[in-house]
C-alpha positions in Angstrom: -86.4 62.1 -7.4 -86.4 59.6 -4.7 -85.0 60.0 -1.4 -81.7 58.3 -1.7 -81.2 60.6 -5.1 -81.5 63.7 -2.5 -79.1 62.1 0.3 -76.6 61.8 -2.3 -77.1 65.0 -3.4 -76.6 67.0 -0.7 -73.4 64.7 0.2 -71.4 65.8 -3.0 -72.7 69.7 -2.2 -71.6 69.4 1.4 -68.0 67.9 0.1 -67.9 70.4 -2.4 -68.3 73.2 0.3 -65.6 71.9 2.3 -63.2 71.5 -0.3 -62.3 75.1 -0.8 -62.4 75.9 2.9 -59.7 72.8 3.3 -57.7 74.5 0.5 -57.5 77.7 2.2 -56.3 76.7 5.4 -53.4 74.8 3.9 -52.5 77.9 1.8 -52.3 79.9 4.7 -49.6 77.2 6.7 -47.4 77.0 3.9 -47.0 81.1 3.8 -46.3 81.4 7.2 -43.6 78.4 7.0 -41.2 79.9 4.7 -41.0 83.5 4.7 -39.7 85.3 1.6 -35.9 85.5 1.2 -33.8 88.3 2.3 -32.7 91.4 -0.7 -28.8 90.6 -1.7 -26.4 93.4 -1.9 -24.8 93.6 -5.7 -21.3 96.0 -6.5 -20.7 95.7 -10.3 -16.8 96.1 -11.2 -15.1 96.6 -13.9 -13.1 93.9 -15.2 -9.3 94.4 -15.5 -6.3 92.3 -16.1 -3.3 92.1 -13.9 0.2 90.6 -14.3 0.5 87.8 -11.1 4.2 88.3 -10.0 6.4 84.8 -10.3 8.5 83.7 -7.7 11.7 81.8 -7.5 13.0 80.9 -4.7 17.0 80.4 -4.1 19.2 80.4 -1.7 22.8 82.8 -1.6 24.4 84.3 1.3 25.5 88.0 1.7 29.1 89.6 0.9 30.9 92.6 1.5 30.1 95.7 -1.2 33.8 96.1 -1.5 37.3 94.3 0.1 40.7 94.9 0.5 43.5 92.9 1.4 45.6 95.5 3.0 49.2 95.2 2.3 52.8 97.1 3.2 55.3 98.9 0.6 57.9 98.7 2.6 59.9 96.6 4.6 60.6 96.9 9.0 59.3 96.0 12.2 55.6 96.3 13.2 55.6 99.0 16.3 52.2 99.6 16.8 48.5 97.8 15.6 46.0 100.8 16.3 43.3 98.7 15.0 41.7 95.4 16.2 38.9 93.1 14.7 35.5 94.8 13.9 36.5 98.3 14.9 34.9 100.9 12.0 37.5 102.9 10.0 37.5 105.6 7.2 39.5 106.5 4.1 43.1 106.8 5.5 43.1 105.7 9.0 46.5 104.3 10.3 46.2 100.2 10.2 49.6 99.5 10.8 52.8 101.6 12.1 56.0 100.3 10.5 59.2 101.1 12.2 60.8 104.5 10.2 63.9 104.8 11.5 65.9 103.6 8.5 63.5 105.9 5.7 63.7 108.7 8.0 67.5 108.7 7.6 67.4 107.9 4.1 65.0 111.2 4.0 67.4 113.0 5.9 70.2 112.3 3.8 69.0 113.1 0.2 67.6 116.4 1.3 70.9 117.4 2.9 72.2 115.8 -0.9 69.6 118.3 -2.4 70.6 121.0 -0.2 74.6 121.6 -0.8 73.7 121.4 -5.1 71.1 124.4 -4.3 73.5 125.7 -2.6 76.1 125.8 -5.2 74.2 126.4 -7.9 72.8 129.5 -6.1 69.3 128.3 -6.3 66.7 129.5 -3.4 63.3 127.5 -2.9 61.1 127.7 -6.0 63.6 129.7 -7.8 64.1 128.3 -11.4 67.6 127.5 -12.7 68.9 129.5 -14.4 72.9 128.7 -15.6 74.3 132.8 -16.0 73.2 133.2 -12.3 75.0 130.2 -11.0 78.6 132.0 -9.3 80.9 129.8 -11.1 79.5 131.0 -14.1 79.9 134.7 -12.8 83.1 134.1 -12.3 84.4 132.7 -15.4 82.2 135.6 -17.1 83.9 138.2 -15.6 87.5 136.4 -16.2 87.0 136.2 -19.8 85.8 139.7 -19.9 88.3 141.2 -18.0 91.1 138.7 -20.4 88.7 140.0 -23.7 89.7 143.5 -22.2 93.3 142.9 -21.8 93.9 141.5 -25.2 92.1 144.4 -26.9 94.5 147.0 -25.0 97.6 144.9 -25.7 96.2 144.3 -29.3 95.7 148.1 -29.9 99.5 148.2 -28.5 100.6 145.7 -31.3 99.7 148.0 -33.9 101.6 150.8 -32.4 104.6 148.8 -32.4 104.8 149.1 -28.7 104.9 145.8 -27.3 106.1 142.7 -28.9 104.5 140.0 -30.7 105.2 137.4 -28.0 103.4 139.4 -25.4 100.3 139.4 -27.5 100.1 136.1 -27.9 100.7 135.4 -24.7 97.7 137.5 -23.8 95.4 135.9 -27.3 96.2 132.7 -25.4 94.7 134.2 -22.1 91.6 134.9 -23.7 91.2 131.4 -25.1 91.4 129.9 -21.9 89.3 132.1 -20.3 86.4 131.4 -23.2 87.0 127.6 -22.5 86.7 127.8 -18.3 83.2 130.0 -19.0 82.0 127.2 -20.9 83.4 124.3 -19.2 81.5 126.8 -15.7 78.2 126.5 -17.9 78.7 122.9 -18.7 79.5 121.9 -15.2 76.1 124.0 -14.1 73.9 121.5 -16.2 75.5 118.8 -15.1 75.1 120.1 -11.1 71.6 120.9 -12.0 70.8 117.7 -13.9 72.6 115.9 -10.2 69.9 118.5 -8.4 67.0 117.1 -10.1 68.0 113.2 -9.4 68.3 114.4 -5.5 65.2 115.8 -5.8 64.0 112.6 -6.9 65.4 110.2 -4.5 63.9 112.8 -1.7 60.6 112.2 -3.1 61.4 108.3 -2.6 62.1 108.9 0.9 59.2 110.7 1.4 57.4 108.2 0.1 59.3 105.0 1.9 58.4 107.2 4.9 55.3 107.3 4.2 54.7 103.4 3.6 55.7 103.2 6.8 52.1 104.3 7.9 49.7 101.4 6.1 46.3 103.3 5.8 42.9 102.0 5.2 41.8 102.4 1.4 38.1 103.1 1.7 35.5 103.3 4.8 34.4 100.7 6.3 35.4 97.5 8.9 38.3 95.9 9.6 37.7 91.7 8.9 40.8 90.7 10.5 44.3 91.8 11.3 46.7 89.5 10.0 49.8 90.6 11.8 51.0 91.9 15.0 53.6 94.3 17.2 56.8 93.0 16.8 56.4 90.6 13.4 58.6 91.7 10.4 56.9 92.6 7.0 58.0 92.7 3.6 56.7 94.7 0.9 53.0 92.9 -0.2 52.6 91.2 3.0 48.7 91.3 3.9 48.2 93.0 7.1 44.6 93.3 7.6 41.2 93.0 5.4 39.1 95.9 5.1 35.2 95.2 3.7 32.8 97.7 3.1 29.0 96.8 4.3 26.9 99.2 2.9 25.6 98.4 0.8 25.8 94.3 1.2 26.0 91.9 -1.9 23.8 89.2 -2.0 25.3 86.2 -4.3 22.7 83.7 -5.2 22.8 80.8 -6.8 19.9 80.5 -9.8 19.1 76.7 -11.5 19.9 77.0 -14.8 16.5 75.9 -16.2 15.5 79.6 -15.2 18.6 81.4 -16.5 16.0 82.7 -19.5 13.3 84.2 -17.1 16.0 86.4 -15.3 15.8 90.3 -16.3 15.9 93.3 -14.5 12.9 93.3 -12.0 
């Protein structure tokens, strides 16, 4: 082997040597440049469906759960408006005050009507009729019993030949007319009681026309508006105020009709 065979020689060891050491210092940059990554966090879940609610969107506005147009049943002045825009009410409050004058006469008068048929008929408060107790009756009753008794003495006199025939039938014809005035007394009774029970009636229509003179609010709630005022004149079914109820509150909405089919309860 000559001498440049050794110089080349020991070049390729010598390159050789350095080769791995190279290698191993790049190995040793690139670990320290990027550092491992970081552990990530895993929850596992179980998978489930779920209904996605649908919205529509329309527009409505908000009304009154219940409303009343307030009206009179009777006829007169208006004295007095307790009442005035907004003010809260409940079942029967006074809305309106109708003057009463005129049905508190009329009131007046068929009880007094009531009163002088009681009265002759006998009857007391809550006593049923009842036509033998009604003194007209009495009376006739206890005419043709007393006649009944007459005619059977002057009868029993006939047949002893002691008075005459004329005189008994004057006193048959007593008896007769005596039967007749106890029913005619009876029939007159019905009648008077049949008159009792129309008084009776018109009294409860004057209780009532006195009543209507109070105009009263139907349910709880607000008044809306008060259509009338002291001193105006009102007719039966004029509106005098408007009563709502707001609780609950309607809402009226107004849905496209494409989406008439997807409406249903919730």
């Amino acid at each position: 082997m000559n001498r440049r065979s050794l110089s080349y020689l020991a070049a390729t060891s010598l390159l050789s040597a350095a080769i791995p050491s190279l290698a191993g210092c790049g190995s040793e940059t690139t670990a320290a440049a990027a550092p491992a990554p970081a552990a990530v966090g895993v929850h596992a879940v179980t998978v489930r469906s779920q209904a996605i609610d649908r919205f529509l969107r329309v527009t409505g506005s908000l009304a009154a759960d219940e409303e009343a147009k307030v009206a009179a049943e009777t006829s007169g002045r208006v004295v007095a408006t307790p009442v005035e825009r907004g003010t809260r009410v409940s079942a029967g409050t006074v809305l309106i005050r109708i003057s009463g004058t005129e049905a508190d006469a009329q009131l007046r008068e068929a009880e007094a009507n009531a009163g002088q048929i009681e009265a002759r008929l006998g009857l007391t408060a809550g006593q049923a009729f009842d036509p033998s107790r009604v003194p007209e009756v009495l009376n006739a009753k206890a005419s043709l019993e007393w006649a009944e008794a007459d005619f059977n003495r002057i009868k029993a006199l006939l047949d002893q030949r002691v008075v005459s025939q004329a005189e008994y039938d004057q006193k048959l014809t007593a008896v007769q007319a005596a039967r007749q005035q106890y029913v005619g007394a009876q029939n007159a009774a019905q009648q008077s009681y049949r008159s009792l029970v129309a008084a009776r009636a018109r009294i409860d229509l004057a209780r009532k026309a006195s009543a209507d003179t109070l105009v009263r609010a139907p349910f709880a709630g607000l008044v809306a508006e008060r259509l009338v005022s002291t001193g105006d004149y009102v007719t039966r079914g004029t509106a005098v105020a408007t009563v709502v109820n707001i609780d609950p509150l309607r809402v009226e909405l107004t849905v496209p009709e494409q989406y008439l089919s997807q409406i249903k309860v919730g």
